[in-house]
PyMOL Python script that loads the backbone (N, CA, C, O; Angstrom):
from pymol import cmd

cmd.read_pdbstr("""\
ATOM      1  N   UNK A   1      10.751  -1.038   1.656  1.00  0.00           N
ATOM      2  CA  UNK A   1       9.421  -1.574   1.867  1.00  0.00           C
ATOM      3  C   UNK A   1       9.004  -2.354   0.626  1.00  0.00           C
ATOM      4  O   UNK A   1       9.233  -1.907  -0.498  1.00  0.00           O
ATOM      5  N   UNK A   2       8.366  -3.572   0.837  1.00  0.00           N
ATOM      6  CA  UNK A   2       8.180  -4.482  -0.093  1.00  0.00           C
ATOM      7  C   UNK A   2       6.719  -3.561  -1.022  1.00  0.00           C
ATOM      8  O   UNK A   2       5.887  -2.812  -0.510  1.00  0.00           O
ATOM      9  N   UNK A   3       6.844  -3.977  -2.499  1.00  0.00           N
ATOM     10  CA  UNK A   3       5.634  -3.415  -3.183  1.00  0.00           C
ATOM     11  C   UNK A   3       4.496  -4.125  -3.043  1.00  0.00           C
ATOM     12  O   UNK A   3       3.516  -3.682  -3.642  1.00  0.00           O
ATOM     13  N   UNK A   4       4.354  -5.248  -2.321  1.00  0.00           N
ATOM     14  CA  UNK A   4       3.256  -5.772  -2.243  1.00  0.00           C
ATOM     15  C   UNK A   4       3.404  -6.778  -0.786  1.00  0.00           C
ATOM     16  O   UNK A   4       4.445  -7.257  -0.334  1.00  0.00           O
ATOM     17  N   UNK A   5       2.248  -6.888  -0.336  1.00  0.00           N
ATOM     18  CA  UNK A   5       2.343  -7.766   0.848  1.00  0.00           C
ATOM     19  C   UNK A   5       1.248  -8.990   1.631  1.00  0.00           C
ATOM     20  O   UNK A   5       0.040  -8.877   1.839  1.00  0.00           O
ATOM     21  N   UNK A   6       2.125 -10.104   1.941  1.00  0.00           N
ATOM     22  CA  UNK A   6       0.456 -10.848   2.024  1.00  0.00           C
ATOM     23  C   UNK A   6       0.732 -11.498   3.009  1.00  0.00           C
ATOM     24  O   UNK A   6       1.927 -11.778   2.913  1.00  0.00           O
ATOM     25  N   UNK A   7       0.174 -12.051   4.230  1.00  0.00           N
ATOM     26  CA  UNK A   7       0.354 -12.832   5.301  1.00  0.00           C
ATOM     27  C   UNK A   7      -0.770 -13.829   5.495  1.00  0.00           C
ATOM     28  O   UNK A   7      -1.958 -13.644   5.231  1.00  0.00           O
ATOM     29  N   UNK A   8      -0.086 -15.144   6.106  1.00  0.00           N
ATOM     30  CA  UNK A   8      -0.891 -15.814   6.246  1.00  0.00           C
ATOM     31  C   UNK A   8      -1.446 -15.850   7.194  1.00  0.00           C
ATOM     32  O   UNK A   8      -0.931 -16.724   7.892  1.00  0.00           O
ATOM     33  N   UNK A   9      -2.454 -15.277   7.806  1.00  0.00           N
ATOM     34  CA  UNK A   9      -2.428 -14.998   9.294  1.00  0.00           C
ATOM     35  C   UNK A   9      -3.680 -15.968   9.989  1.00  0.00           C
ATOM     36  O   UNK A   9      -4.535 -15.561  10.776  1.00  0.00           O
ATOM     37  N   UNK A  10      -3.510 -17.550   9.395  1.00  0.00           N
ATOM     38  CA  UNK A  10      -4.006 -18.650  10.159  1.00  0.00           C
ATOM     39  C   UNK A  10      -2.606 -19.244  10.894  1.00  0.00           C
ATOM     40  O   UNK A  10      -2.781 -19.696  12.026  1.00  0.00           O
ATOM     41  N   UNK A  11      -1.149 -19.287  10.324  1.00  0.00           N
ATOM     42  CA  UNK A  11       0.009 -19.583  10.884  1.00  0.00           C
ATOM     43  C   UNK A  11       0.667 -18.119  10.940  1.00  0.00           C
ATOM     44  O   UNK A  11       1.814 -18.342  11.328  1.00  0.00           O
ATOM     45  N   UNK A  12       0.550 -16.968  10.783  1.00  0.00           N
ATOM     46  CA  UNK A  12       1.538 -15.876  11.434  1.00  0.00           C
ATOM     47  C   UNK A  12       0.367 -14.748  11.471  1.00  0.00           C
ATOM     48  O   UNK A  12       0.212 -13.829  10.667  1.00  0.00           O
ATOM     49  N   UNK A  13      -0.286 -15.006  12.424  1.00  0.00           N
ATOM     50  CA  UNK A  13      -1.449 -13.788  13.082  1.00  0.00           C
ATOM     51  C   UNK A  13      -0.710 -12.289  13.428  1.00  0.00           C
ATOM     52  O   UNK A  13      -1.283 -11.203  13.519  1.00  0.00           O
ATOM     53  N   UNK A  14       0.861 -12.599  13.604  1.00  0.00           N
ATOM     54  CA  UNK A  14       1.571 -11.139  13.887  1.00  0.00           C
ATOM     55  C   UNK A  14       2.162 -10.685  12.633  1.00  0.00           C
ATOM     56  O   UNK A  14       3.073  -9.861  12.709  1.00  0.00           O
ATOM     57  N   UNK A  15       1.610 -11.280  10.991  1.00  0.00           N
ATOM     58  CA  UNK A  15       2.280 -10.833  10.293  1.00  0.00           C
ATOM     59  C   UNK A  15       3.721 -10.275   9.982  1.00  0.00           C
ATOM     60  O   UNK A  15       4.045  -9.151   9.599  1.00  0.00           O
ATOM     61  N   UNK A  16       4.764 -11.772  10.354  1.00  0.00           N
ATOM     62  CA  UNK A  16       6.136 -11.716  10.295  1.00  0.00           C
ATOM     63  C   UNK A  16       6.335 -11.843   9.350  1.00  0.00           C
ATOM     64  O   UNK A  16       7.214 -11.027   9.073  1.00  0.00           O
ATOM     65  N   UNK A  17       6.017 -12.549   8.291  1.00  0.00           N
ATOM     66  CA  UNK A  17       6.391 -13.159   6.766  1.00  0.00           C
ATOM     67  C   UNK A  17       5.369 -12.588   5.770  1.00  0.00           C
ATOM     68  O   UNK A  17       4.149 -12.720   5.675  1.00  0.00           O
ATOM     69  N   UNK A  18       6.261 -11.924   5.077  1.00  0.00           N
ATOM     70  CA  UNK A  18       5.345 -11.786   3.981  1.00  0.00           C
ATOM     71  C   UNK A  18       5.635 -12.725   2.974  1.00  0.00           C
ATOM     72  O   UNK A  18       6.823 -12.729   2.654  1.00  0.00           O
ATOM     73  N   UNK A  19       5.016 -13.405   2.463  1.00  0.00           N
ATOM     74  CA  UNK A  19       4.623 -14.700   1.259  1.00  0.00           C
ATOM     75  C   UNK A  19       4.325 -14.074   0.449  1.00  0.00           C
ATOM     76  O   UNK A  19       4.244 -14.889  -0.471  1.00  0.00           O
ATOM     77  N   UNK A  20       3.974 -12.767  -0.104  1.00  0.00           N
ATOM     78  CA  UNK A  20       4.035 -12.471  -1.400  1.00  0.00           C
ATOM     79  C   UNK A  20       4.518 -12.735  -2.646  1.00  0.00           C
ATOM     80  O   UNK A  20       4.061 -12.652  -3.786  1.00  0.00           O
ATOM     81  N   UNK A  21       5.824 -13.161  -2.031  1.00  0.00           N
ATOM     82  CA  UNK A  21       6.699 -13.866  -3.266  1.00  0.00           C
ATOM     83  C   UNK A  21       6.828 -15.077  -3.162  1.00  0.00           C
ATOM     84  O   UNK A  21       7.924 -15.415  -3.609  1.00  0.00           O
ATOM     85  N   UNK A  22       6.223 -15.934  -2.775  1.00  0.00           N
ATOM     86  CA  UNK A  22       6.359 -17.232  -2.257  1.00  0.00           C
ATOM     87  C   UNK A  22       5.379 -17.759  -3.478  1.00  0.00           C
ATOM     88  O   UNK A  22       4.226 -17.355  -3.627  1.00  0.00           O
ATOM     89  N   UNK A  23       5.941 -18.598  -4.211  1.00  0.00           N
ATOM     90  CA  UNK A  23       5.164 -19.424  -5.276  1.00  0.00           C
ATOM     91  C   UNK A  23       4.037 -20.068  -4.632  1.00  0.00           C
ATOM     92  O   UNK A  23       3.077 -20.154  -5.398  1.00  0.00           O
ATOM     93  N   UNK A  24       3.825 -20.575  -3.417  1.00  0.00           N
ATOM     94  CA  UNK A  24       3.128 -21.232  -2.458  1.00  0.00           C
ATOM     95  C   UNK A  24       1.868 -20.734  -2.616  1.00  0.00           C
ATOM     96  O   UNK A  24       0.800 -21.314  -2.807  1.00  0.00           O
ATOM     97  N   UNK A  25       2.192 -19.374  -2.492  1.00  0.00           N
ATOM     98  CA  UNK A  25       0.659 -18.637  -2.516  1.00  0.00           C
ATOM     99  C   UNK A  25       0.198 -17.610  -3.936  1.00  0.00           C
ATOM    100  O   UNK A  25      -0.689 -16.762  -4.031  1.00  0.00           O
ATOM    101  N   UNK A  26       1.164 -18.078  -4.892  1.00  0.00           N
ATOM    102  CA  UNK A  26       0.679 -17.031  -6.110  1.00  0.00           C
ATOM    103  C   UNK A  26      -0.745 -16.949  -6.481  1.00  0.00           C
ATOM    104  O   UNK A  26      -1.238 -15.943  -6.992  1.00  0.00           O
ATOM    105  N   UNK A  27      -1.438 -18.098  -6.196  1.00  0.00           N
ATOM    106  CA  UNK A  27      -2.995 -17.884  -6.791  1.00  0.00           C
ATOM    107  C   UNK A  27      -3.616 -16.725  -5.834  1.00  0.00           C
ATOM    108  O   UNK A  27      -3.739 -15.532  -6.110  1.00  0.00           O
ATOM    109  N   UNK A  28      -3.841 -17.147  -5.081  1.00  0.00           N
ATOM    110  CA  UNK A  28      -3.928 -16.929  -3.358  1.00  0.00           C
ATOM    111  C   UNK A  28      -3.622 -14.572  -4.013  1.00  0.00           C
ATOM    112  O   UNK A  28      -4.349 -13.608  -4.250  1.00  0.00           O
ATOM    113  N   UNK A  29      -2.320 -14.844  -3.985  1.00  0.00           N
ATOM    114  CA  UNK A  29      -1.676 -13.175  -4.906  1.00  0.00           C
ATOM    115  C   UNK A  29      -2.595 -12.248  -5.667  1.00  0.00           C
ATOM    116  O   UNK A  29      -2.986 -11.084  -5.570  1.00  0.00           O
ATOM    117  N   UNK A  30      -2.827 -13.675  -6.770  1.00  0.00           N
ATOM    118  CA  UNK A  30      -3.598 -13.248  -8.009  1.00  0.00           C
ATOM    119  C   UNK A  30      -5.057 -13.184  -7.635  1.00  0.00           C
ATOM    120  O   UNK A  30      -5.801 -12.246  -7.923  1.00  0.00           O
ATOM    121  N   UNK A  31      -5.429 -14.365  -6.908  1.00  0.00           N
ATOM    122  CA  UNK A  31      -7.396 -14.350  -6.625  1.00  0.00           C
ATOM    123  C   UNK A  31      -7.301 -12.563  -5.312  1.00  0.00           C
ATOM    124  O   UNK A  31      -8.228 -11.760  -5.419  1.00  0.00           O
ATOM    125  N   UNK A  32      -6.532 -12.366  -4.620  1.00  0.00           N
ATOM    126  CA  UNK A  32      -6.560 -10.727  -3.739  1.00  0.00           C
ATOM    127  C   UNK A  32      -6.209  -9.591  -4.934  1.00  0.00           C
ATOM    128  O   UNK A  32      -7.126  -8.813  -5.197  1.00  0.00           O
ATOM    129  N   UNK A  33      -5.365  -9.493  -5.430  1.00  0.00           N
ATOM    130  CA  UNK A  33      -5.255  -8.522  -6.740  1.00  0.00           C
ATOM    131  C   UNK A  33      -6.252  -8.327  -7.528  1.00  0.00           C
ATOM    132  O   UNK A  33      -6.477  -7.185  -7.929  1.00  0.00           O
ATOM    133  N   UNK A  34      -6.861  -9.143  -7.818  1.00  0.00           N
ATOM    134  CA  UNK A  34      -8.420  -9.756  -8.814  1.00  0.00           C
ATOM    135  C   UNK A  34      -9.459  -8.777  -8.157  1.00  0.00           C
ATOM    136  O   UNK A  34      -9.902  -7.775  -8.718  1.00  0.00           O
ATOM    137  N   UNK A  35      -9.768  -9.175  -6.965  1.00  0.00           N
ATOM    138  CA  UNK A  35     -10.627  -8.600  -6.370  1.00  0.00           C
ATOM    139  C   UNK A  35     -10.708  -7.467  -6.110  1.00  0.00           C
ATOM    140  O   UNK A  35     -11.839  -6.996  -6.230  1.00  0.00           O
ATOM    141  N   UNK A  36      -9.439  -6.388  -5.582  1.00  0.00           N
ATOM    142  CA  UNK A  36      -8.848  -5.203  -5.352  1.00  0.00           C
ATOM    143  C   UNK A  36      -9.501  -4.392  -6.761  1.00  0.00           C
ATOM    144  O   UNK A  36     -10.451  -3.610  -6.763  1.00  0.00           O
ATOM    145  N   UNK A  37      -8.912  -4.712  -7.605  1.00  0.00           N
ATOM    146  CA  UNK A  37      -9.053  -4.222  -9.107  1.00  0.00           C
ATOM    147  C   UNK A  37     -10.599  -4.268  -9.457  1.00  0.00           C
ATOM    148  O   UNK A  37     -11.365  -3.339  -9.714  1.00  0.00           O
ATOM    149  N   UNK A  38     -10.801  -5.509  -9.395  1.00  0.00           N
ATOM    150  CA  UNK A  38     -12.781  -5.295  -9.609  1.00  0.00           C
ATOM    151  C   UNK A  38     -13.110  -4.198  -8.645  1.00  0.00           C
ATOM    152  O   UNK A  38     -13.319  -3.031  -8.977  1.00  0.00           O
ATOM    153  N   UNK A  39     -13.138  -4.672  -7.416  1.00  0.00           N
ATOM    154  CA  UNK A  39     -13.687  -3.607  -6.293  1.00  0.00           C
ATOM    155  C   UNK A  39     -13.665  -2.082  -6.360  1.00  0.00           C
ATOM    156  O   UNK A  39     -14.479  -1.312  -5.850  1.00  0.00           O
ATOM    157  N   UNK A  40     -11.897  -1.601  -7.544  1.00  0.00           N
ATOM    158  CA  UNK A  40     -11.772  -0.669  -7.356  1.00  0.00           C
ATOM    159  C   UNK A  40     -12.400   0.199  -8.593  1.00  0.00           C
ATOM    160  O   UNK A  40     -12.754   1.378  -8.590  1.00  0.00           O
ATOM    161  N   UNK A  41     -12.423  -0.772  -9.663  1.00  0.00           N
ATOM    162  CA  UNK A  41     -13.607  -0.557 -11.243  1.00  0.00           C
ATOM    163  C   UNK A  41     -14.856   0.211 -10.479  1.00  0.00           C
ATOM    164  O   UNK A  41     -15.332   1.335 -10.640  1.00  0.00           O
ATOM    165  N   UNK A  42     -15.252  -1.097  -9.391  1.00  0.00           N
ATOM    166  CA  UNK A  42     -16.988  -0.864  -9.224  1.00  0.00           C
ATOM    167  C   UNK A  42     -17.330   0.642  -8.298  1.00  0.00           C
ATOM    168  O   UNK A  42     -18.430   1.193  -8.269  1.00  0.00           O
ATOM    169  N   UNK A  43     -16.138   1.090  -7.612  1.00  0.00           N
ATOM    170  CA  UNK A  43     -16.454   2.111  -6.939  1.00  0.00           C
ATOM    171  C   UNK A  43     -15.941   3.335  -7.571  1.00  0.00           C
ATOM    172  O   UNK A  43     -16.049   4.474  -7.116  1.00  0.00           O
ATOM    173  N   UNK A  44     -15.304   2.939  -8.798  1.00  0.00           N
ATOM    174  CA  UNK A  44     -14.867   4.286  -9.737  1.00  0.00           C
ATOM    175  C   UNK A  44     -13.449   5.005  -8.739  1.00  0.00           C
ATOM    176  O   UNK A  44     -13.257   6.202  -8.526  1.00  0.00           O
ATOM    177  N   UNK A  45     -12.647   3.887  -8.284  1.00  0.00           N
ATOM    178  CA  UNK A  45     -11.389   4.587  -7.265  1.00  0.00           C
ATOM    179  C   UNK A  45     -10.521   5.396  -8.278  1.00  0.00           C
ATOM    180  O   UNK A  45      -9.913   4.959  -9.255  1.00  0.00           O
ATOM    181  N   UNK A  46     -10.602   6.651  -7.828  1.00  0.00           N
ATOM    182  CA  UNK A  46      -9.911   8.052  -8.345  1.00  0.00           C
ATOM    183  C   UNK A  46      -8.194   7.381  -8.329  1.00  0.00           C
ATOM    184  O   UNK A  46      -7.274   7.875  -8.981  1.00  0.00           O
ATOM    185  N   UNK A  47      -8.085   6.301  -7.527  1.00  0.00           N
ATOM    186  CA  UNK A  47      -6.489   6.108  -7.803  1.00  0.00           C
ATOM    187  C   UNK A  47      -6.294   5.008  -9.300  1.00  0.00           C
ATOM    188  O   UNK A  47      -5.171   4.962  -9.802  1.00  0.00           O
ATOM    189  N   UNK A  48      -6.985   4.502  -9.682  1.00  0.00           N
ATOM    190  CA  UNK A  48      -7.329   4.048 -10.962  1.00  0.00           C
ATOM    191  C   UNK A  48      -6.782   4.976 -12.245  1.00  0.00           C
ATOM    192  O   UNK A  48      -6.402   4.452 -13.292  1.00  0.00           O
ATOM    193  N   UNK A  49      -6.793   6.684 -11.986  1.00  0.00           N
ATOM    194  CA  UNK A  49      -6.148   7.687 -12.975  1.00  0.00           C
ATOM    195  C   UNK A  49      -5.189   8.046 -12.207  1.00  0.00           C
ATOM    196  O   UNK A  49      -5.040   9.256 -12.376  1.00  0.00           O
ATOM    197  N   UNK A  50      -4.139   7.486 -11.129  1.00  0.00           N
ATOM    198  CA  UNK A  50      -3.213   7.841 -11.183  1.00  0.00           C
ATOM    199  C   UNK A  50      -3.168   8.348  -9.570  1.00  0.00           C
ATOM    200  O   UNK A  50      -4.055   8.187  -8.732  1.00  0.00           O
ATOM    201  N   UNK A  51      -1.585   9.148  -9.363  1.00  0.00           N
ATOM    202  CA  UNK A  51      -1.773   9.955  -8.071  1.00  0.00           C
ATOM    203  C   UNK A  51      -2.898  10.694  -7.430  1.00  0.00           C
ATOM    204  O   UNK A  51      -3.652  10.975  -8.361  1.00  0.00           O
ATOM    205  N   UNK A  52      -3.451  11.201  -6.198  1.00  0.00           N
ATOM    206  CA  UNK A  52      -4.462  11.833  -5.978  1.00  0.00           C
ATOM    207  C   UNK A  52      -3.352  12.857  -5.347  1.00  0.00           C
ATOM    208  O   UNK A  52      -2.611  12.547  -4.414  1.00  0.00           O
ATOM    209  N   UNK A  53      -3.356  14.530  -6.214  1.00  0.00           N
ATOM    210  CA  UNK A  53      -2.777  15.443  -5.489  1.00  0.00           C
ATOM    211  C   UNK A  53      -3.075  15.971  -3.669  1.00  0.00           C
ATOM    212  O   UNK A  53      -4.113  16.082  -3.016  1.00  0.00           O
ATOM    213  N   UNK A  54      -1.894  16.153  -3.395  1.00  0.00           N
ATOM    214  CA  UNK A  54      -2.234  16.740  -1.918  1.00  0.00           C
ATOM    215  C   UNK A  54      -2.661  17.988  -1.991  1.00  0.00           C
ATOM    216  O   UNK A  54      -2.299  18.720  -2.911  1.00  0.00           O
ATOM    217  N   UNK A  55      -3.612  18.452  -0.882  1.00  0.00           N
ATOM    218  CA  UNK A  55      -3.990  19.770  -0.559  1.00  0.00           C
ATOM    219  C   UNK A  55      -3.291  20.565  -0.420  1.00  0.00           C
ATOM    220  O   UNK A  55      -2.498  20.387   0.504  1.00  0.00           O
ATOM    221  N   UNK A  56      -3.169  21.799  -1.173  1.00  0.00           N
ATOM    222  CA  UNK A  56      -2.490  22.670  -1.092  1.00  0.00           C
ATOM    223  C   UNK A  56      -1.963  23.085   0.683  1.00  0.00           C
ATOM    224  O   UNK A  56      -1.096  23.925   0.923  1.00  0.00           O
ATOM    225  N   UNK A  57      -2.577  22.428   1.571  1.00  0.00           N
ATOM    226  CA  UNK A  57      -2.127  23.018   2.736  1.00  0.00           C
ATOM    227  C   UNK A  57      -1.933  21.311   3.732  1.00  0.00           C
ATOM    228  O   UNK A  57      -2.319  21.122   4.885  1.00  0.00           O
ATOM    229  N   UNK A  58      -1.379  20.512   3.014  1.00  0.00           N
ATOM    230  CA  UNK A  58      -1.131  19.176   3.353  1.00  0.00           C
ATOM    231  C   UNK A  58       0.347  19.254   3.765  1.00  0.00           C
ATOM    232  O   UNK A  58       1.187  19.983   3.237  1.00  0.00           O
ATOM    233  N   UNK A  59       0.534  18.463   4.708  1.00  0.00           N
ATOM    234  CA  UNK A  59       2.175  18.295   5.024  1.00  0.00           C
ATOM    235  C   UNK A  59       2.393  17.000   5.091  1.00  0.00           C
ATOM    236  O   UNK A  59       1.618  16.083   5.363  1.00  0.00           O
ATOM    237  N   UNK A  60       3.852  16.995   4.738  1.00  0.00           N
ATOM    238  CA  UNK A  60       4.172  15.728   3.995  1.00  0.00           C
ATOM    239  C   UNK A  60       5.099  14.955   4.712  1.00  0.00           C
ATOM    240  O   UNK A  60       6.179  15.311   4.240  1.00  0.00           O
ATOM    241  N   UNK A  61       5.372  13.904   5.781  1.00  0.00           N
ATOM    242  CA  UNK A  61       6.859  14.008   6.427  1.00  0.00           C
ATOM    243  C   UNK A  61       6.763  12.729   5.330  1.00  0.00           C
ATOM    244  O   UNK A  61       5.885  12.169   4.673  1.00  0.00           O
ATOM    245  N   UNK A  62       8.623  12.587   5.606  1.00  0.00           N
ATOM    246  CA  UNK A  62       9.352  11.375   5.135  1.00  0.00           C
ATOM    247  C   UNK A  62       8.778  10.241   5.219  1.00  0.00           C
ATOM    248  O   UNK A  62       8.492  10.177   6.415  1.00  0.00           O
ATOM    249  N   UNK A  63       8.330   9.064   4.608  1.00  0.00           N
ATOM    250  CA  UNK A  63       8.101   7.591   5.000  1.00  0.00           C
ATOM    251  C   UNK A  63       9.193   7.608   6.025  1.00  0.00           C
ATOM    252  O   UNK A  63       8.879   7.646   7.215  1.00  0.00           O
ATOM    253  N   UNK A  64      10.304   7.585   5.705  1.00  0.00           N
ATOM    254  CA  UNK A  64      11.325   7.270   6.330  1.00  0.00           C
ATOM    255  C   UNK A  64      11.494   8.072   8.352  1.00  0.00           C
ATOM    256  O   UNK A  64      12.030   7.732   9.407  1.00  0.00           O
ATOM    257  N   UNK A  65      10.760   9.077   7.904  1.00  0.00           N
ATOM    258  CA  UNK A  65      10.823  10.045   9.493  1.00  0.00           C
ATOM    259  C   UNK A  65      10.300   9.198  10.746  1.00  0.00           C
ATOM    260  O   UNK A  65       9.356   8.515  10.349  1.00  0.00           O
ATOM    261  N   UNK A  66      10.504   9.014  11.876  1.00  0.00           N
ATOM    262  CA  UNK A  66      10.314   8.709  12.848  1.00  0.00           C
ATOM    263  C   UNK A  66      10.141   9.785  13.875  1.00  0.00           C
ATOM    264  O   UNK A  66      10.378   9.241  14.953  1.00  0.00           O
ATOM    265  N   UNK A  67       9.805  11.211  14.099  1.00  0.00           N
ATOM    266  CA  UNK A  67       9.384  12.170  14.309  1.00  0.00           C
ATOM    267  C   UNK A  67       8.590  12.945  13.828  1.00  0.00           C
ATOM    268  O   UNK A  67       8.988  13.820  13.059  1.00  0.00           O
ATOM    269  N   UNK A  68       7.220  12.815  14.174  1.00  0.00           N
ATOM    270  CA  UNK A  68       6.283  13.971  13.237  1.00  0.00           C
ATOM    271  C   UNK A  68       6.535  15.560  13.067  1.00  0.00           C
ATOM    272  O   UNK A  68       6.059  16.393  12.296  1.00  0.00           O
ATOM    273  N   UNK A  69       7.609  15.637  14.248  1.00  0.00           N
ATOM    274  CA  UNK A  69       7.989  17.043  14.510  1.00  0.00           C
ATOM    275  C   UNK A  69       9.343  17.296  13.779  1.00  0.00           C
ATOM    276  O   UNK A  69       9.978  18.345  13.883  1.00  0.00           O
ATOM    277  N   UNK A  70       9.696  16.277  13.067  1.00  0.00           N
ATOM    278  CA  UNK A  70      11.395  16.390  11.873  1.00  0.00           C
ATOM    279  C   UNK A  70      10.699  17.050  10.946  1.00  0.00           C
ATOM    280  O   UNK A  70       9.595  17.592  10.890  1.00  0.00           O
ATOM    281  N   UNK A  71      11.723  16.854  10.139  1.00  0.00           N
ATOM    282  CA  UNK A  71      11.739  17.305   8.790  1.00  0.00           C
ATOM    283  C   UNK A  71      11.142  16.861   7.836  1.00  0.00           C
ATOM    284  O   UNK A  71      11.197  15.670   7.531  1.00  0.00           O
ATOM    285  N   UNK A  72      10.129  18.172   6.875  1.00  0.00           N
ATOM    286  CA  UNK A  72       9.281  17.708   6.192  1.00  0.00           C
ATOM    287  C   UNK A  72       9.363  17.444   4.680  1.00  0.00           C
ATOM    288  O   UNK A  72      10.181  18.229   4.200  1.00  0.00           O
ATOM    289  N   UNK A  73       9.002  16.900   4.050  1.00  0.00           N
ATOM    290  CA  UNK A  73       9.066  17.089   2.476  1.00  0.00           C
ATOM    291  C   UNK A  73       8.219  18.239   1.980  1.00  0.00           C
ATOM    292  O   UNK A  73       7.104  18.625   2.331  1.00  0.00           O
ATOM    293  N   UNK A  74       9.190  18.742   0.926  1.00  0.00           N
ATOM    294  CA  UNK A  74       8.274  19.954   0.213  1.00  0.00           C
ATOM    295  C   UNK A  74       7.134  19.310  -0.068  1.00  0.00           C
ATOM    296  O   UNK A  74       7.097  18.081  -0.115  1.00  0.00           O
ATOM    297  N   UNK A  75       5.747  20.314  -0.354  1.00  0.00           N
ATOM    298  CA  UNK A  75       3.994  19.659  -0.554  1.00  0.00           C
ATOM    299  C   UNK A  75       4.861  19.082  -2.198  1.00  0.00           C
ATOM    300  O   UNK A  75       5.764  19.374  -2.982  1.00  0.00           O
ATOM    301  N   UNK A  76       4.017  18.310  -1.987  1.00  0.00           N
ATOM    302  CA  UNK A  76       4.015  17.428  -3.522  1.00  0.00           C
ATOM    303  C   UNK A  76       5.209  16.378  -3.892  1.00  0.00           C
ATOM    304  O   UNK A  76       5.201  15.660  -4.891  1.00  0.00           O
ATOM    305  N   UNK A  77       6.322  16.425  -2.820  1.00  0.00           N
ATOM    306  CA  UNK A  77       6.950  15.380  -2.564  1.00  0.00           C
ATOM    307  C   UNK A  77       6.722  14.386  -2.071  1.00  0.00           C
ATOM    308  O   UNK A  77       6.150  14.330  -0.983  1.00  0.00           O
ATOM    309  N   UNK A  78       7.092  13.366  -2.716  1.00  0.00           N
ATOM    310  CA  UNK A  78       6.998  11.790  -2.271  1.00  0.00           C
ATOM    311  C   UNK A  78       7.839  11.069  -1.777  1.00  0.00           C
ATOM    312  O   UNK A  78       7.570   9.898  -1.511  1.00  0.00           O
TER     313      UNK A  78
END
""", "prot")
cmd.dss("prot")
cmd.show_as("cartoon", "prot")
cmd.util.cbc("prot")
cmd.orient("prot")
């Protein structure tokens, strides 16, 4: 899975392409990142210090799982 993602969705409304890495749109990158980061200053986002621990009684499946009923990650695995 890509670490970042951006679509242009005036020409791909089904979000096929991600342009993230596309020099085309680096400002475009930088002016959404910009904003994210202010936005996340002004509301004091707890992910700003880092991970937010899971609840001790949280269950965790795989990104990767395609069954909610498979196999789970131990709590606090990522």
């Amino acid at each position: 899975m890509a670490q970042e993602e951006l679509y242009d969705l005036t020409f791909d409304p089904a979000e096929g392409g991600n342009v993230a890495n596309d020099a085309a749109y680096a400002g475009v990158l930088a002016e959404m990142k910009s904003r994210l980061d202010n936005w996340m200053r002004r509301t004091s986002d707890p992910l700003l210090s880092g991970d937010i621990p899971l609840p001790p009684t949280a269950r965790l499946w795989s990104v990767d799982a395609t069954d909610p009923a498979g196999p789970m990650l131990p709590t606090g695995a990522r």
